[in-house]
Each structure stands twice: as structure tokens, then as C-alpha cells.
Short mmCIF file of the C-alpha atoms (twelve columns), coordinates in Angstrom:
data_MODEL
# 
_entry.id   MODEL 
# 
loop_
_atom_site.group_PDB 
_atom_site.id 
_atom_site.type_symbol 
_atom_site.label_atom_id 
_atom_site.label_alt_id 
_atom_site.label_comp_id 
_atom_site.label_asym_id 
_atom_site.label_seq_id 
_atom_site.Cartn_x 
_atom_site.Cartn_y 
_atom_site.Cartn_z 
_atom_site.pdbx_PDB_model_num 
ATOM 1   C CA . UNK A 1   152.039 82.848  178.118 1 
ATOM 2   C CA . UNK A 2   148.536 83.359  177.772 1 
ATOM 3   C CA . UNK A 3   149.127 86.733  176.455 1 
ATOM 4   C CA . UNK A 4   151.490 85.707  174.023 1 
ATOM 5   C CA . UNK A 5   149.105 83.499  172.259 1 
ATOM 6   C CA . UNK A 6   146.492 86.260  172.442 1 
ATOM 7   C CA . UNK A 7   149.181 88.409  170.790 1 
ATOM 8   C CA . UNK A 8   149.898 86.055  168.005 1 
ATOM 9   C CA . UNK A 9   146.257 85.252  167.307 1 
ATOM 10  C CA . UNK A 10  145.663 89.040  166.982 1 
ATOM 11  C CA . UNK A 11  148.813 89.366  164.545 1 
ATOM 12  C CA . UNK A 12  147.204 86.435  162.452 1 
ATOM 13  C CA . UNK A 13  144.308 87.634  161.977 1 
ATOM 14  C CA . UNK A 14  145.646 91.513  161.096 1 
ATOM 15  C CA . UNK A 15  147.824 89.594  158.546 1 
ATOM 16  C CA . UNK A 16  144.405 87.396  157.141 1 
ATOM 17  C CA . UNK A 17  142.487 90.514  157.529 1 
ATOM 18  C CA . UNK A 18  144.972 92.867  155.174 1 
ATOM 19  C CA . UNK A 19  144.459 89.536  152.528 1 
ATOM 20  C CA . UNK A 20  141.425 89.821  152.315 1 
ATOM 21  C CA . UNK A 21  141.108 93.619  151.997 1 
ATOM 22  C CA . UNK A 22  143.515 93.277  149.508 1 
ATOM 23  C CA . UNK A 23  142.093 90.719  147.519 1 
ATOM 24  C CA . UNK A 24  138.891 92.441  146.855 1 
ATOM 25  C CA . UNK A 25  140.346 95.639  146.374 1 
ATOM 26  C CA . UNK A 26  142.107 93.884  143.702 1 
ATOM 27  C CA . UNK A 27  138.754 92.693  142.722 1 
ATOM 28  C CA . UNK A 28  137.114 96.185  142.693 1 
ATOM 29  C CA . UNK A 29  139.951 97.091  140.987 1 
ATOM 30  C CA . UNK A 30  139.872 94.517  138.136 1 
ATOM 31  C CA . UNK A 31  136.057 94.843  137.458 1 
ATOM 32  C CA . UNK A 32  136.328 98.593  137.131 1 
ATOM 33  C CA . UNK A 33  139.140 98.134  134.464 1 
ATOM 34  C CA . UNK A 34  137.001 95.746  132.756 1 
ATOM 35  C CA . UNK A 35  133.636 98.464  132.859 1 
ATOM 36  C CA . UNK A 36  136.399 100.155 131.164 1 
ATOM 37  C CA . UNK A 37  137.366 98.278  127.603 1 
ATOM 38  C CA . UNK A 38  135.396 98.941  124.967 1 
ATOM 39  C CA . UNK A 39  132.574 96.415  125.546 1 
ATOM 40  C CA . UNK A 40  132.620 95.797  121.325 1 
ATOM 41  C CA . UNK A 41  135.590 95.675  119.790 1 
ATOM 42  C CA . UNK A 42  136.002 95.769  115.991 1 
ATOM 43  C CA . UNK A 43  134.591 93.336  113.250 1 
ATOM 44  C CA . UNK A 44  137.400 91.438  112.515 1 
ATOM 45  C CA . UNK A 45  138.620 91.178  115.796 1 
ATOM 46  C CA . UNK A 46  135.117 90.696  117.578 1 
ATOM 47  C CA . UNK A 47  133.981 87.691  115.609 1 
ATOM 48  C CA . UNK A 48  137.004 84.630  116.020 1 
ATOM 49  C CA . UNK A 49  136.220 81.011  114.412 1 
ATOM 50  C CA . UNK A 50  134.326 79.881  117.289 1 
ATOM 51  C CA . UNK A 51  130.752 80.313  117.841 1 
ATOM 52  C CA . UNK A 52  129.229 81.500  114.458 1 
ATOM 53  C CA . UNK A 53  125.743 80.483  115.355 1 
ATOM 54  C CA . UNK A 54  125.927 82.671  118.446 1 
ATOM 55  C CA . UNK A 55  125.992 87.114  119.054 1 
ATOM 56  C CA . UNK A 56  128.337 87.519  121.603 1 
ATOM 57  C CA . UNK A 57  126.301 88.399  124.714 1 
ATOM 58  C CA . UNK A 58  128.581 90.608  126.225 1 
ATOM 59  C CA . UNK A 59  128.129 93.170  123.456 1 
ATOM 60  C CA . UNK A 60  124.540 92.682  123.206 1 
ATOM 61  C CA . UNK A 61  124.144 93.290  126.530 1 
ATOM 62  C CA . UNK A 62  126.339 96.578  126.240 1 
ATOM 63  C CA . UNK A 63  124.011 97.639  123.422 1 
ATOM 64  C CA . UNK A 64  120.951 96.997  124.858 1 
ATOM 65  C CA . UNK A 65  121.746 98.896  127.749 1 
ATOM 66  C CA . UNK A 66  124.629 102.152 127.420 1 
ATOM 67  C CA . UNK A 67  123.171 102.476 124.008 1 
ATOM 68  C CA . UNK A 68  119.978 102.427 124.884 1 
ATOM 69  C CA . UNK A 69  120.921 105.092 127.462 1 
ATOM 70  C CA . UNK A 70  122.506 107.342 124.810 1 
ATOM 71  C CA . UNK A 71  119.546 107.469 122.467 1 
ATOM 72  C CA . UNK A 72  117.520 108.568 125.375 1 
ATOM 73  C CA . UNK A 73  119.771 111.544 125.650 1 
ATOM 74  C CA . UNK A 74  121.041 110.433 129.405 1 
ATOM 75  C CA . UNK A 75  124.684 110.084 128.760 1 
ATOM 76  C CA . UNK A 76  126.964 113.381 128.899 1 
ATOM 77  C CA . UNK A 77  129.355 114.775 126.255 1 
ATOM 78  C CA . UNK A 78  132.495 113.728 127.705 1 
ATOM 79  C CA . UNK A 79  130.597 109.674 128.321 1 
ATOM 80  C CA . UNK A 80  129.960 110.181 124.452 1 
ATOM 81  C CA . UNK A 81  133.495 110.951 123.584 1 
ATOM 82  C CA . UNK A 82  135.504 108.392 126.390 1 
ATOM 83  C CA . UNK A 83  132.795 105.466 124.638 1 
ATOM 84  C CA . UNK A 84  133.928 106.460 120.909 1 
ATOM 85  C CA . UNK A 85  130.657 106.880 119.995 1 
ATOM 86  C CA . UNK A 86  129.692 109.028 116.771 1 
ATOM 87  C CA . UNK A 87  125.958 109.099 115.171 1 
ATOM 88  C CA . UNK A 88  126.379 108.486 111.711 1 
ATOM 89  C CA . UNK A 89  124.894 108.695 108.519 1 
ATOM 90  C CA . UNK A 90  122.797 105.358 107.395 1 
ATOM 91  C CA . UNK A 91  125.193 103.061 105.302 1 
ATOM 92  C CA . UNK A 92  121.953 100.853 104.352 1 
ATOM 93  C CA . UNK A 93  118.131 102.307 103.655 1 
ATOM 94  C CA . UNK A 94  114.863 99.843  103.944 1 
ATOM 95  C CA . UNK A 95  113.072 102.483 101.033 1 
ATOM 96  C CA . UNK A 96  110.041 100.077 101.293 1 
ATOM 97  C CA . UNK A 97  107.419 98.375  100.812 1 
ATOM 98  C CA . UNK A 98  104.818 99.349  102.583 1 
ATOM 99  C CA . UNK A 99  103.507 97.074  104.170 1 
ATOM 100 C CA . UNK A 100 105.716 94.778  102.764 1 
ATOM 101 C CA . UNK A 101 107.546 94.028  106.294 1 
ATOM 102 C CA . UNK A 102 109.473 97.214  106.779 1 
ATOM 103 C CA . UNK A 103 109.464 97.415  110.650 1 
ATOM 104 C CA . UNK A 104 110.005 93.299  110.979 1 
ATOM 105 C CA . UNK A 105 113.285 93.280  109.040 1 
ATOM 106 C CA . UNK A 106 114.642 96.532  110.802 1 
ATOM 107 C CA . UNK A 107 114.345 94.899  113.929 1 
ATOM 108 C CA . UNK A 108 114.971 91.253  112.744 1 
ATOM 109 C CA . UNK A 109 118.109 93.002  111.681 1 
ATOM 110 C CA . UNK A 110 118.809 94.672  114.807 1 
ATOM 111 C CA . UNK A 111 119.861 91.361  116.142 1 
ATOM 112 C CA . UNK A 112 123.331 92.049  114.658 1 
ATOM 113 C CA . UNK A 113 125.877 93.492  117.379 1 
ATOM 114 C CA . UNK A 114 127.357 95.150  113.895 1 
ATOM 115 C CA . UNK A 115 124.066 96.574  113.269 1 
ATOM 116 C CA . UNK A 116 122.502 99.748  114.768 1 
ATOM 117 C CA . UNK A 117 118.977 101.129 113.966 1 
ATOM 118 C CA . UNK A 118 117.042 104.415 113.783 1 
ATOM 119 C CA . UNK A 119 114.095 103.317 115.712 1 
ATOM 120 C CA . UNK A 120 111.647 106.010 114.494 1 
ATOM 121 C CA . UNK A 121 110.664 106.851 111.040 1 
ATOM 122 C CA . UNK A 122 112.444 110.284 109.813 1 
ATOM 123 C CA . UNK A 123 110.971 110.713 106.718 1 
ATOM 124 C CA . UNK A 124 113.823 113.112 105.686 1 
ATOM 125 C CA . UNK A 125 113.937 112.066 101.785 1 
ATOM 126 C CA . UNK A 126 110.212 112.120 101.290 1 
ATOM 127 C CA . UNK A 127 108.884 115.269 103.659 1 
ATOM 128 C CA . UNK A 128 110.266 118.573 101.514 1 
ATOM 129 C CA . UNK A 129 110.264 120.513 105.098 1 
ATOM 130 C CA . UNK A 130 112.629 118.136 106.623 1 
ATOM 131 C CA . UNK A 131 114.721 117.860 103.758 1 
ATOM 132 C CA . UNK A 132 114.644 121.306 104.039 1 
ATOM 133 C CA . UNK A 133 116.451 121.511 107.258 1 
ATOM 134 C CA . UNK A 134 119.828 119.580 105.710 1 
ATOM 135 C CA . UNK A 135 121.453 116.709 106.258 1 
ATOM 136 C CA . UNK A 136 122.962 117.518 109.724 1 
ATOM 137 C CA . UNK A 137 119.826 117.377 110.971 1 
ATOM 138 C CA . UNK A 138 119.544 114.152 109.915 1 
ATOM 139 C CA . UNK A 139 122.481 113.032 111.076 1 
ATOM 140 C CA . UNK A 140 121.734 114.430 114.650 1 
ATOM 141 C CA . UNK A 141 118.388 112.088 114.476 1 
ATOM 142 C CA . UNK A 142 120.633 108.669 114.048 1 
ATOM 143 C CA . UNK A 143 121.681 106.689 116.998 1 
ATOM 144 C CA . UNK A 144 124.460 106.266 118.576 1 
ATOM 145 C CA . UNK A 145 127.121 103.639 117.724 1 
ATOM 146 C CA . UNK A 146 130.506 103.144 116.795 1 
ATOM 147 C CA . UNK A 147 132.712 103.797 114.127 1 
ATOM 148 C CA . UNK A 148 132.873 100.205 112.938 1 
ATOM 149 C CA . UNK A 149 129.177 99.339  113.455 1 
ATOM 150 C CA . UNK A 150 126.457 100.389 110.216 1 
ATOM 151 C CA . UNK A 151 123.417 102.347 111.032 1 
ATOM 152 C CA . UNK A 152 120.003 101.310 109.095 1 
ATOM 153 C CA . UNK A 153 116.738 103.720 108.929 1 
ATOM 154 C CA . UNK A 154 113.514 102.937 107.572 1 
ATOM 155 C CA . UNK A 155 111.047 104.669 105.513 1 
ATOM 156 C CA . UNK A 156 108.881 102.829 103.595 1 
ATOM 157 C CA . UNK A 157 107.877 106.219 101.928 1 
ATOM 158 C CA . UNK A 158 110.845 106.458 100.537 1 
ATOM 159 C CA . UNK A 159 110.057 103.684 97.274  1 
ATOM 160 C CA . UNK A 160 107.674 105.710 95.967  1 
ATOM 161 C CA . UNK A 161 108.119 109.338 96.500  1 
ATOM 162 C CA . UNK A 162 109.529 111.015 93.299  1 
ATOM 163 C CA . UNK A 163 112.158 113.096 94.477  1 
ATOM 164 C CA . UNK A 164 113.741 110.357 97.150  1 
ATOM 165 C CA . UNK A 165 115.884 109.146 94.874  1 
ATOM 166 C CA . UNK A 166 117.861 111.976 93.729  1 
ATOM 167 C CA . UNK A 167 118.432 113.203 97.162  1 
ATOM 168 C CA . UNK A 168 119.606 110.204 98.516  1 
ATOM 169 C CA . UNK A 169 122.070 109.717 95.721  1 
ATOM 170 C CA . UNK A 170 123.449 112.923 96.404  1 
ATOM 171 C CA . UNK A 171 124.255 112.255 100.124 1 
ATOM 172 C CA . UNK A 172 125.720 108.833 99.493  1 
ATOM 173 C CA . UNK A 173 125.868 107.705 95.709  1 
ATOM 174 C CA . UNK A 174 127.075 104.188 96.883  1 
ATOM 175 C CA . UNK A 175 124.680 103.484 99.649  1 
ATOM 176 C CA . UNK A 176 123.133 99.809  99.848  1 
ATOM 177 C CA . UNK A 177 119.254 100.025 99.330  1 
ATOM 178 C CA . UNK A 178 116.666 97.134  101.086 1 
ATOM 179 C CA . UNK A 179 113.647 96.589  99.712  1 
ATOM 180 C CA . UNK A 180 110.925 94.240  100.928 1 
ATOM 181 C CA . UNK A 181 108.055 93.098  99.052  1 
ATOM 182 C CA . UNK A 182 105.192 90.656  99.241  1 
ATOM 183 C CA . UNK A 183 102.702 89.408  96.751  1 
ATOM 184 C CA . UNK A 184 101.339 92.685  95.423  1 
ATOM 185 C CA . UNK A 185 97.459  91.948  96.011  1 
ATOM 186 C CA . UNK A 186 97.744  90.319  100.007 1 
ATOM 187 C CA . UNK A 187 99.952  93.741  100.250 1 
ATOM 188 C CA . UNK A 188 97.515  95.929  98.966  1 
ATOM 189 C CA . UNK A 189 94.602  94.534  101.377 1 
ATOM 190 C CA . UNK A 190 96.616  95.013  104.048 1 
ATOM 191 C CA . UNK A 191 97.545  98.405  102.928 1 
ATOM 192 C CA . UNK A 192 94.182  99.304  102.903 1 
ATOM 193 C CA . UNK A 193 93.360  97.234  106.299 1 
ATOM 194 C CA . UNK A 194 96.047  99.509  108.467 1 
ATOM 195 C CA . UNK A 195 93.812  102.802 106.893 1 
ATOM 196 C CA . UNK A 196 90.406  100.733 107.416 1 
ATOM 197 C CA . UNK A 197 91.360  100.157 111.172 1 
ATOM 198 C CA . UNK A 198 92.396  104.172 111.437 1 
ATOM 199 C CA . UNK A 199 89.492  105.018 110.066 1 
ATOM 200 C CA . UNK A 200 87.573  102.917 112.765 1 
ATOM 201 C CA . UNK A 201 89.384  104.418 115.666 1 
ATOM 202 C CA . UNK A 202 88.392  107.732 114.709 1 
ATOM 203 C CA . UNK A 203 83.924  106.419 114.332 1 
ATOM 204 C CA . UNK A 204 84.639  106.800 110.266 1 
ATOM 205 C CA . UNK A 205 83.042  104.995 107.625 1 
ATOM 206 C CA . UNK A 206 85.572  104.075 105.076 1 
ATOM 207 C CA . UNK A 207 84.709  102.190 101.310 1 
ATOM 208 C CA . UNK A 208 84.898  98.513  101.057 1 
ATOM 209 C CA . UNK A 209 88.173  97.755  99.240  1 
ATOM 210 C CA . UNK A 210 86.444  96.222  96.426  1 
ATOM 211 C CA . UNK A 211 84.656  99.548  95.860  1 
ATOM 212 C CA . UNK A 212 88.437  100.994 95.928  1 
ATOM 213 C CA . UNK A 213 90.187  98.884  94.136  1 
ATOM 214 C CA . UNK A 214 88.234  98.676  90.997  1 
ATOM 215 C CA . UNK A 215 86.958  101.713 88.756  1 
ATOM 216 C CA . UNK A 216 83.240  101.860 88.752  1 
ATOM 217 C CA . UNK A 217 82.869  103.150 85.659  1 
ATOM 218 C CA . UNK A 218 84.785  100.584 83.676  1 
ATOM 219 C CA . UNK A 219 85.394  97.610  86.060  1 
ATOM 220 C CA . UNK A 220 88.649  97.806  85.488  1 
ATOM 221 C CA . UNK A 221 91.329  98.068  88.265  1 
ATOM 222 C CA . UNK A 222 91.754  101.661 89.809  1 
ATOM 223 C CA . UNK A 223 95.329  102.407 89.197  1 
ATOM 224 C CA . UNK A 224 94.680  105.531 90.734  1 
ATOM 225 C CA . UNK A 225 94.322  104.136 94.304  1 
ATOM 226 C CA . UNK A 226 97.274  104.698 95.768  1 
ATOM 227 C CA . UNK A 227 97.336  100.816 97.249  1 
ATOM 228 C CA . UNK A 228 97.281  99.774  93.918  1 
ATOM 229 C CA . UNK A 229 99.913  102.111 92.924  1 
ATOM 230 C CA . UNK A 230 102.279 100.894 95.410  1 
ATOM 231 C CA . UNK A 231 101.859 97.193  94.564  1 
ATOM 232 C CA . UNK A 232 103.258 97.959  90.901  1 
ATOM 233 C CA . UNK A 233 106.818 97.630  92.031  1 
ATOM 234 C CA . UNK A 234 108.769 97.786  89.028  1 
ATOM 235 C CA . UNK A 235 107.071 101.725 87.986  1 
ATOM 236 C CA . UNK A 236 108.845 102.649 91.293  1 
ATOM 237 C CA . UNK A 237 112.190 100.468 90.612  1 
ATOM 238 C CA . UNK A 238 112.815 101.631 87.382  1 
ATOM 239 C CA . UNK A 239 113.145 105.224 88.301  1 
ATOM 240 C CA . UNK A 240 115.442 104.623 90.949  1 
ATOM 241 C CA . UNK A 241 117.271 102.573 88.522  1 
ATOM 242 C CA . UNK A 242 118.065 106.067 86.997  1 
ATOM 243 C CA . UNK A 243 120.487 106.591 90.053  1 
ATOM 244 C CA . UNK A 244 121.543 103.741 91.324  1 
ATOM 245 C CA . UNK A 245 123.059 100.574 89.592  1 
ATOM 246 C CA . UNK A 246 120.546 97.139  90.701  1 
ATOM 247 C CA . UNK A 247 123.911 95.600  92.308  1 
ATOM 248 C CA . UNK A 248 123.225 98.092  95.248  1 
ATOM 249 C CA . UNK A 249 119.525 97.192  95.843  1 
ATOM 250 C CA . UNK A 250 118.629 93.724  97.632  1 
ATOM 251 C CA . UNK A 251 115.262 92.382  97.374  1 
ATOM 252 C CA . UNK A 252 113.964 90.641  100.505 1 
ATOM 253 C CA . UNK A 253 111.156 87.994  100.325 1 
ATOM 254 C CA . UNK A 254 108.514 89.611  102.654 1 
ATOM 255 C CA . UNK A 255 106.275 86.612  102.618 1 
ATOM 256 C CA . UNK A 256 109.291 84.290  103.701 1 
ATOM 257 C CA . UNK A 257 110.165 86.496  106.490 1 
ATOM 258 C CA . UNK A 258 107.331 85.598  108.139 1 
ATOM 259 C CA . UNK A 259 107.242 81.761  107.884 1 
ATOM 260 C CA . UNK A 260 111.141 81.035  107.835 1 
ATOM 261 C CA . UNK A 261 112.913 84.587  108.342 1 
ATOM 262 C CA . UNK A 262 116.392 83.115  108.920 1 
ATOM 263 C CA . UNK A 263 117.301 82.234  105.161 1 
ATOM 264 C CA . UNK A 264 116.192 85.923  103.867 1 
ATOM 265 C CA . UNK A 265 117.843 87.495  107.198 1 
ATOM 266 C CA . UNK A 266 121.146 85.470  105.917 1 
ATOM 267 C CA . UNK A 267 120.845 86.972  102.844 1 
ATOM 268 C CA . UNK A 268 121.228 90.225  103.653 1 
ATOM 269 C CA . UNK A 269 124.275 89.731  106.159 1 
ATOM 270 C CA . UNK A 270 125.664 88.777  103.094 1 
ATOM 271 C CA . UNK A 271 124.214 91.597  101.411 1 
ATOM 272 C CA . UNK A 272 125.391 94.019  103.938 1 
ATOM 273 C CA . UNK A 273 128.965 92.326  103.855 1 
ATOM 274 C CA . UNK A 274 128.209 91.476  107.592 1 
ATOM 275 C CA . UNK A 275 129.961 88.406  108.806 1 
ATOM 276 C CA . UNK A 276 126.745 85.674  109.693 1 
ATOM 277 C CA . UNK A 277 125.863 86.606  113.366 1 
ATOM 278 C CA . UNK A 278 121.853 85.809  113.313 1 
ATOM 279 C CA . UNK A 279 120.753 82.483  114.245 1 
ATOM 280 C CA . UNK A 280 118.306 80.705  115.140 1 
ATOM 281 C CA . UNK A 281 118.642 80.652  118.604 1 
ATOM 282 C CA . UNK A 282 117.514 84.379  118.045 1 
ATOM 283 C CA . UNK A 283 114.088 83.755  116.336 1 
ATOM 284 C CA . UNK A 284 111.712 81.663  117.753 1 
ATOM 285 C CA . UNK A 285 107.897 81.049  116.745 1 
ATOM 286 C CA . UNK A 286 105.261 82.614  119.201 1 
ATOM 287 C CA . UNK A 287 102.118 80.097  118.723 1 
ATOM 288 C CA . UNK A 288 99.897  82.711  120.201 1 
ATOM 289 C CA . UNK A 289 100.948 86.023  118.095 1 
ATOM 290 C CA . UNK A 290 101.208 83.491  114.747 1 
ATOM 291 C CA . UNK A 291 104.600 85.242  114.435 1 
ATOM 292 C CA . UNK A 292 108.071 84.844  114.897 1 
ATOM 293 C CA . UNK A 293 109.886 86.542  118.485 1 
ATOM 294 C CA . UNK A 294 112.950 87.916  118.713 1 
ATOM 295 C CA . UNK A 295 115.898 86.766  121.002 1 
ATOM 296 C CA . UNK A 296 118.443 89.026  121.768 1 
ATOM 297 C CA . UNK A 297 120.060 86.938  124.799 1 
ATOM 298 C CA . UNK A 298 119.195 84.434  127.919 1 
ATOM 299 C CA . UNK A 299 117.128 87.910  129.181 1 
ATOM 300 C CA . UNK A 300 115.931 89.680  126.847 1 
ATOM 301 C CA . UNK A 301 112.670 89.013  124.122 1 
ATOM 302 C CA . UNK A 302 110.786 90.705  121.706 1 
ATOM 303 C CA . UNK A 303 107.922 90.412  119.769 1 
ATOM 304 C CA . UNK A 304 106.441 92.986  117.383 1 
ATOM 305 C CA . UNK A 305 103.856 95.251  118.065 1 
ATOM 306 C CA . UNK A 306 100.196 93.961  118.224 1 
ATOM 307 C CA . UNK A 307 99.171  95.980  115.656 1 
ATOM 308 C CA . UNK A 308 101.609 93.982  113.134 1 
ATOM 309 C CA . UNK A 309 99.836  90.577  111.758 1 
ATOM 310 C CA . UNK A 310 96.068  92.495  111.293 1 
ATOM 311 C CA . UNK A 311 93.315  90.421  110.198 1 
ATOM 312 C CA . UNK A 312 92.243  91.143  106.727 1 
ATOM 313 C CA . UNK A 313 88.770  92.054  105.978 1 
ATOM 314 C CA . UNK A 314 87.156  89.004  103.528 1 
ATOM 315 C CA . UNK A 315 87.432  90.487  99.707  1 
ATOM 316 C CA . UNK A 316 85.317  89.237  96.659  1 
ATOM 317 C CA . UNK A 317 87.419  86.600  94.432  1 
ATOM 318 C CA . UNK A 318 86.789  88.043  91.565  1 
ATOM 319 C CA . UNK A 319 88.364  91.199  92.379  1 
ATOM 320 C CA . UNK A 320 91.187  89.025  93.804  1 
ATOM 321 C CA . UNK A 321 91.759  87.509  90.829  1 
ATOM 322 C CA . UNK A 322 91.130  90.716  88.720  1 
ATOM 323 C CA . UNK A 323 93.888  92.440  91.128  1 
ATOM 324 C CA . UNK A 324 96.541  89.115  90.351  1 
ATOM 325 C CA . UNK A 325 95.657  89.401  86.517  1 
ATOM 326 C CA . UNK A 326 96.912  93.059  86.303  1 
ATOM 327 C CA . UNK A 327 99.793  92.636  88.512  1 
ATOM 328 C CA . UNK A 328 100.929 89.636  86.605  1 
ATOM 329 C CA . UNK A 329 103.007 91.551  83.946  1 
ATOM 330 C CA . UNK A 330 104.191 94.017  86.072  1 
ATOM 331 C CA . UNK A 331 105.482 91.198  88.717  1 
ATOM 332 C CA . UNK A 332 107.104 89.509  85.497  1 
ATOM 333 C CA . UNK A 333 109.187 92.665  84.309  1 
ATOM 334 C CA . UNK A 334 109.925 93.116  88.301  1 
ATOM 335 C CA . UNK A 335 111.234 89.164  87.887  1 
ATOM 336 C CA . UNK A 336 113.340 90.118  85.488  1 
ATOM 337 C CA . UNK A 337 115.343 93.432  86.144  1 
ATOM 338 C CA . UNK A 338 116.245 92.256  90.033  1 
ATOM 339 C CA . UNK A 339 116.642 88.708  89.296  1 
ATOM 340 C CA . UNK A 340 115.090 86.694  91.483  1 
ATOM 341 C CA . UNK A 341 111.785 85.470  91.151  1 
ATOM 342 C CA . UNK A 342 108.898 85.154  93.482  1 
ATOM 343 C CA . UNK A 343 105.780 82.639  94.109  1 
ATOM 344 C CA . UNK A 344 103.227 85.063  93.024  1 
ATOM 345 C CA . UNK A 345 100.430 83.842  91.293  1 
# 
């Protein structure tokens, strides 16, 4: 009798045993089907009615991580071709300003799961050698992503280099064009700041920017310093307004990206055609950089580099006000052919 039961208990527990082997088998099973499926799945299909204030963490996480792994040249050919993935030519260029907030709008875009970004500078427009080596080359230097995502480089070069224009139009005649800009004097001190600090790094003496900025010889403003240059937007504007119609530039509000950046970031989701996926759950205000952080998801912050947000070196007010004075018509005609207006005094 004894035996019996021993038997039976034995048989029960086989039975509970194969159950439970089998149920996380099937488990195994599932999640590895799962690891499978593309992680992001088209536009239209990604983004449903429900959460519009929120990126869908699953594919940020996927981003942030077998993307990541891609651009660091660890993933194989054949992990490449099972993932769909393709580098692509930019569909959108930040051509400048700079200093105007180039490198916080690429990655205040990068927030977008529909949005993919060249993380270095390739200068292929502006540097004649590069341009020299063709435009698979620069292909080969964009990420990774998928067919339905858009890829975004910056070069803030790009705005005022002559021949950038021309050759961009003749890779992509209809491509959309960012440009960021802040009031043309605070932009042209910190132009000169970012060179100033350079310049200290290395044990150099540099000129005041006063000294810089204005012509010795006849007080006047020194439009042959190239910080000055830069800050006379609409000289640039107009001659890429030879090649490209104004509908396919968008101006971004430099100065506002850095006290409310959701509004402009908005903008150019709409820009962009992007359905709205930033929000503010993604931005947040660090009291102790002065700056706003990025939030990708529940892990994973950034803030920009410390070198972003430099203090200014104190400038005469008269050559403040001599700078705003000769900028003022230029800003006016700059009003006028983009069509929206800024707070510039």
C-alpha cells in the first residue's frame, strides 16, 4: 500500500514537473518571438489615438540601445539586413546658426522615435575635400535607422559657406532646411567667447571683442569679422533663396529654445510633418546647469555638454548698442522674407 502511494506521488509530481517545464519553455519561447518583431513599427501604425503626450518607451528603448550598437559598428551584416535597417541620406539639414543652438535642437529633436541623428559634424557641403569624395561617402557616415524613420545632420557651416547651397540642391532639391537663430549681437559674443576660451586653453592672448568688433580706423562696425558676418542673416538667406523656395526653410527661435523649448520643438514636428511625439515629460529644467535636460524614458537623461551655456565676457554698451543699431535693418529685411518676427531690439 505504502508503495502505491509512493508510486502515485512520484507520477504527480512527473506530471507537475513536465507543466512546469513546459510552461516556461513556452515562456522562453514567447519572449524570443517577441526579441523578434520589429521593435518600431511604421508611423501610422506606431502612433494610435492614445497617449500623444507620451514616446512609446518600447521603441525608445530599442533605439537607444540596438541602434546605438549599430553606429558603433558592433552589429554584423546579416543583424543589419534581418533589422531592416538602411543608412540614409538626411531628409532635414540644421545649415545653422552658429552658435545659434545647433547642437541643442539636434538633440532636443532626437527625442522623436521617428527621428534619427548624425551625431558628429560631417562637414561634407562646406569642406571641398570631402565633397570631393561623393555622396556615398556621405551616406556611409549617416546612422542607422529605418526606412520609415528621417535622418537629421548638422552643420552650422553650412549657412554661410558659398558653395553649400548648390550642392545640396543637387543631392536633394526638395530637402527641408532648419535654421536657428538668436539675437544677432548676444550670438556674436558668444561666437567670439567659444574662440576666446580656445584661445585660453592653448596660453594665447586673443583681442577684446570690442577691439574686434568695431573698425579702429572709423569706429564703425567691422563687417569684416567674421562674427559679425555671421550675425547678418538675411546676406546668407538670400543666396540660398536662389535654390530653394522659403516654404522649405523653418526658422527656429534660438532664444526660446532655451527658456520654453517645447513650443519651437512643436513647431518643427509640424514642420517636419512628424506626428507630435515630444512632450514635456521629456524636457525638464536643471536648476544647477541653468538649462533645460533631456528625458528620453523612466532611465535614461541627458543634459548638454558643459561647454554649452559659456559665460560671456562683460562688453562696453556702447559697442552693444552700436552692434544692435547696424543689425537693426538687416534683422528687419530678415523679418520680412521668412515671416516671422523676432524680439530683437
Amino acid at each position: 500500500m505504502l508503495f502505491k502511494q509512493q508510486a502515485l506521488l512520484r507520477q504527480k509530481l512527473f506530471v507537475l514537473g513536465s507543466l512546469a517545464i513546459g510552461s516556461l519553455l513556452y515562456l522562453v519561447a514567447r519572449v524570443g518571438s517577441l526579441d523578434r518583431l520589429q521593435p518600431i513599427c511604421p508611423i501610422d501604425g506606431r502612433f494610435g489615438p492614445h497617449g500623444q503626450d507620451e514616446i512609446p518607451l518600447r521603441a525608445l528603448q530599442f533605439k537607444r540601445g540596438l541602434l546605438h550598437e549599430f553606429r558603433k559598428g558592433n552589429a554584423t551584416k546579416e543583424q543589419i539586413r534581418l533589422h531592416n535597417l538602411v543608412q540614409q541620406l538626411p531628409k532635414a539639414i540644421i545649415i545653422g546658426v552658429r552658435k545659434g543652438g545647433t547642437r541643442a535642437l539636434l538633440e532636443m529633436l532626437n527625442l522623436h522615435p521617428a527621428v534619427v541623428k548624425a551625431s558628429q559634424e560631417i562637414h561634407f557641403f562646406d569642406n571641398d575635400e570631402n565633397y570631393a569624395k561623393g555622396i556615398e561617402w556621405y551616406r556611409k557616415k549617416m546612422p542607422f535607422s529605418y526606412p520609415h524613420q528621417i535622418t537629421i545632420e548638422k552643420s552650422p557651416a553650412y549657412f554661410i559657406t558659398e558653395e553649400v547651397p548648390e550642392r545640396i540642391y543637387k543631392m536633394n532639391s526638395s530637402i527641408k532646411l532648419l535654421i536657428i537663430v538668436r539675437e544677432p549681437t548676444t550670438r556674436a559674443i558668444s561666437d567670439y567667447t567659444q574662440v576666446l576660451e580656445g584661445k585660453e586653453r592653448k596660453n594665447k592672448t586673443y583681442y577684446k571683442f570690442e577691439k574686434l568688433a568695431i573698425d579702429p580706423t572709423t569706429c564703425e562696425v567691422n563687417t569684416k569679422y567674421k562674427a559679425v558676418r555671421t550675425s547678418i542673416y538675411t546676406k546668407h538667406l538670400e543666396r540660398w533663396l536662389k535654390y530653394f523656395p522659403i516654404e522649405q526653410f523653418h526658422i527656429v527661435d534660438g532664444d526660446r529654445l532655451i527658456t520654453e523649448p517645447l513650443p519651437e520643438l512643436q513647431l518643427v514636428e509640424k514642420f517636419l510633418n512628424l506626428p507630435s511625439r515630444i512632450s514635456q515629460y521629456n524636457l525638464y529644467f536643471n536648476a544647477t546647469r541653468g538649462f533645460y535636460c533631456l528625458r528620453f524614458n523612466i532611465v535614461f537623461n541627458k543634459c548638454l555638454a558643459g561647454s554649452k551655456g559659456r559665460i560671456h565676457p562683460e562688453v562696453d554698451p556702447s559697442v552693444i548698442t552700436k552692434l544692435r543699431k547696424f543689425f537693426h535693418p538687416f534683422n528687419q529685411k530678415f523679418y520680412q522674407i521668412t515671416g516671422r518676427t523676432f524680439n530683437w531690439p
